[in-house]
Backbone bond lengths (Angstrom), bond angles and torsions (degrees), N, CA, C in turn:
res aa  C-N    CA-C-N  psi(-1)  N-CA   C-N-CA  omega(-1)  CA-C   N-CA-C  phi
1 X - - - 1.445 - - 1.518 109.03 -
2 X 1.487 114.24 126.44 1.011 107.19 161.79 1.874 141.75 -106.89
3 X 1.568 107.04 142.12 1.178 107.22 -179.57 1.729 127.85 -57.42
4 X 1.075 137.07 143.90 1.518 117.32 164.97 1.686 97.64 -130.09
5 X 0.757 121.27 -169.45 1.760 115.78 174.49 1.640 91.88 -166.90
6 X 1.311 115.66 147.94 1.461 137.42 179.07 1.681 108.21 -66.86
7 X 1.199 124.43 129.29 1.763 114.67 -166.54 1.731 99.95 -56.16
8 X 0.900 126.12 -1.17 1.544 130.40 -178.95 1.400 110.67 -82.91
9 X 1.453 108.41 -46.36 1.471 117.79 -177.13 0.967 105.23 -72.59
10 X 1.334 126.70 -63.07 1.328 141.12 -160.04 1.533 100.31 -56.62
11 X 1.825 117.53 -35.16 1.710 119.30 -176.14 1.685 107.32 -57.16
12 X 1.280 107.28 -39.06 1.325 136.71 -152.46 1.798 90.11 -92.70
13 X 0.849 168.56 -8.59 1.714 174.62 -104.90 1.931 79.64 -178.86
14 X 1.245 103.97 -104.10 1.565 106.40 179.01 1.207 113.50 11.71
15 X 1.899 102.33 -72.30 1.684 99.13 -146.35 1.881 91.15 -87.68
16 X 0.881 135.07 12.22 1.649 147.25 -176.70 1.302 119.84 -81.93
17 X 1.889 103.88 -46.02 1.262 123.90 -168.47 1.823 108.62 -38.10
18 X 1.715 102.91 -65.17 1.573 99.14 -171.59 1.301 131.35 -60.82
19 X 1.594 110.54 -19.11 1.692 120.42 166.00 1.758 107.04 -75.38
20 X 1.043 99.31 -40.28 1.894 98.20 -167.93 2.107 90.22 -85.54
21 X 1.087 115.21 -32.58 1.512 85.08 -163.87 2.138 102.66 -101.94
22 X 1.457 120.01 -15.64 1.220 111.40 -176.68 1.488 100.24 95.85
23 X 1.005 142.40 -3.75 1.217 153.50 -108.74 1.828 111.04 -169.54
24 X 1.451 138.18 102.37 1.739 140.36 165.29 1.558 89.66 -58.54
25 X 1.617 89.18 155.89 1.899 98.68 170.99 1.045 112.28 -76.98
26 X 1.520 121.23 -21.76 1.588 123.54 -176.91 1.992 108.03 -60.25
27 X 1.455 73.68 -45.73 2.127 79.87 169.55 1.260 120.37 -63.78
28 X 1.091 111.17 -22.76 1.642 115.52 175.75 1.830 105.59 -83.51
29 X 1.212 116.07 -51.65 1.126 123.03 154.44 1.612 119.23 -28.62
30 X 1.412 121.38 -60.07 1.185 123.19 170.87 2.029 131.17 -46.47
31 X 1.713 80.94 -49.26 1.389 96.69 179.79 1.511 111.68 -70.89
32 X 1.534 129.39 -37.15 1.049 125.81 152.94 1.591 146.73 -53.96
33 X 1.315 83.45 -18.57 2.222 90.43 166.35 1.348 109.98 -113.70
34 X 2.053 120.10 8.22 1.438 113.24 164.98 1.404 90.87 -99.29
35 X 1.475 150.91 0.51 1.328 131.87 -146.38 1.675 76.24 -102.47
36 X 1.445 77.60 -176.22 1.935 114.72 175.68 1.395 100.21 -41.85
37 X 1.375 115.69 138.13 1.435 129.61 175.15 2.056 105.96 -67.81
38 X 1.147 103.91 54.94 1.575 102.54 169.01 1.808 116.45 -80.81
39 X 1.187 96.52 156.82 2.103 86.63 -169.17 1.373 73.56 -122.48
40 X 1.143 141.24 -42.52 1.961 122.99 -153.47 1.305 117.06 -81.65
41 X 2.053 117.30 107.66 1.416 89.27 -178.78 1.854 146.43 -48.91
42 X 1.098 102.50 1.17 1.593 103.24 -169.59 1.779 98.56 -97.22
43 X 1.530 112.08 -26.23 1.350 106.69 158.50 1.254 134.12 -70.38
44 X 1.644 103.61 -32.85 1.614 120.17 167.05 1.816 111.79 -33.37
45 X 1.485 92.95 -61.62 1.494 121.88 -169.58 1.439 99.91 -78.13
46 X 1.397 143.21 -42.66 1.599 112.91 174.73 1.319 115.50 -57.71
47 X 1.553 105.03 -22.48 1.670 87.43 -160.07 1.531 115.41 -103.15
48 X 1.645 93.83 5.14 1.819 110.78 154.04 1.720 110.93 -42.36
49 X 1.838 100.02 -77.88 0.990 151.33 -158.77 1.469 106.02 -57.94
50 X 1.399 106.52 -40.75 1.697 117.08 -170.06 1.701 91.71 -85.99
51 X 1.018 114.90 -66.19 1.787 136.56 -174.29 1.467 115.45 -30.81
52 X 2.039 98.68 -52.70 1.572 100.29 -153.64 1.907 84.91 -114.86
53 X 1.279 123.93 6.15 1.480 122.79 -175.48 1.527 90.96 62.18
54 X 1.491 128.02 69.96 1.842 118.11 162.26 2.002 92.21 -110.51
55 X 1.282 67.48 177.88 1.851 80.33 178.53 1.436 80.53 -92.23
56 X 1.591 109.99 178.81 1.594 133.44 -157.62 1.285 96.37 -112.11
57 X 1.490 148.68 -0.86 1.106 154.07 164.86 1.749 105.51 -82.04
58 X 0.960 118.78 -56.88 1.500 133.71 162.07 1.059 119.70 -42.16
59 X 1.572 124.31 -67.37 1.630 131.36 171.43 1.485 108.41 -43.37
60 X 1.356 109.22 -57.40 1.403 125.58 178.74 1.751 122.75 -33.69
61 X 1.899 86.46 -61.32 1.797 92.28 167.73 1.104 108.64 -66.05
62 X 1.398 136.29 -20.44 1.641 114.26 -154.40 2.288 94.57 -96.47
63 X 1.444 102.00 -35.62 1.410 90.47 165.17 1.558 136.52 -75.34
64 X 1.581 86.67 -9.30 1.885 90.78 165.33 1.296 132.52 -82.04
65 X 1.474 102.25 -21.75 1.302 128.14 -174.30 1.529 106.39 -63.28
66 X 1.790 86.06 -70.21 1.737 108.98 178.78 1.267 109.97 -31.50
67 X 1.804 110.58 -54.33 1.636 95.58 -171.49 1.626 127.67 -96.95
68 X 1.745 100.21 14.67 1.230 109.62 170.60 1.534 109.18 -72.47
69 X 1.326 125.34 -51.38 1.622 143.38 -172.60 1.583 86.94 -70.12
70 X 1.291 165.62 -43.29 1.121 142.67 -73.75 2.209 67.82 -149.41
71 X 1.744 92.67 -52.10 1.487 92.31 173.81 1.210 122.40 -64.50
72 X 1.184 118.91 -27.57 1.731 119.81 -156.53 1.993 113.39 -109.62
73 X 1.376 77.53 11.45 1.758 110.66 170.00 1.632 117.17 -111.60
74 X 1.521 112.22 -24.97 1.283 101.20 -177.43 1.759 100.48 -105.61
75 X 1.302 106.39 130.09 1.520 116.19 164.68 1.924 119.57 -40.36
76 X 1.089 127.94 110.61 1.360 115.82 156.18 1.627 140.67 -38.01
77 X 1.109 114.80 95.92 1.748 106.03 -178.12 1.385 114.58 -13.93
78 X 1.364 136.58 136.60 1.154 145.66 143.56 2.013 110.23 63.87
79 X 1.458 80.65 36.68 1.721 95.52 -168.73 1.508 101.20 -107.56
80 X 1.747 137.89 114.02 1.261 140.62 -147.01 1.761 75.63 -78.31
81 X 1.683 93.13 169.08 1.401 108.57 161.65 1.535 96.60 -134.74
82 X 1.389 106.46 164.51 1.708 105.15 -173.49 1.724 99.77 -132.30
């Protein structure tokens, strides 16, 4: 099953993460591109959730996040820049 969250919720999860987890997203970020080579976000996020004991709403934002920045950092193939 997959999670989606409203860009409101999901804003609101985000800015939560470092009070609820002890934990910056960048660190979560970290732990997620040293972990297990998983590609599926809902696997991304169990093995947040299973790994670090988060709730699945949490894991969820922090792998949506990750691969939102993760997109809007990598250049598009054969995409001009001006």
């Amino acid at each position: 099953m997959s999670v989606t969250h409203s860009p409101e919720m999901h804003a609101q999860l985000i800015a939560r993460i470092p009070t609820v987890t002890g934990r910056e997203l960048s660190e979560w970020f970290d732990t997620l591109e040293n972990g297990p080579g998983l590609t599926r976000c809902l696997e991304r996020a169990n093995w947040l959730a299973d790994e670090y004991n988060l709730s699945h709403g949490y894991a969820q934002a922090i792998v949506q996040e990750h691969d939102r920045r993760r997109r809007n950092r990598t250049p598009i193939p054969n995409q001009r820049t001006s």
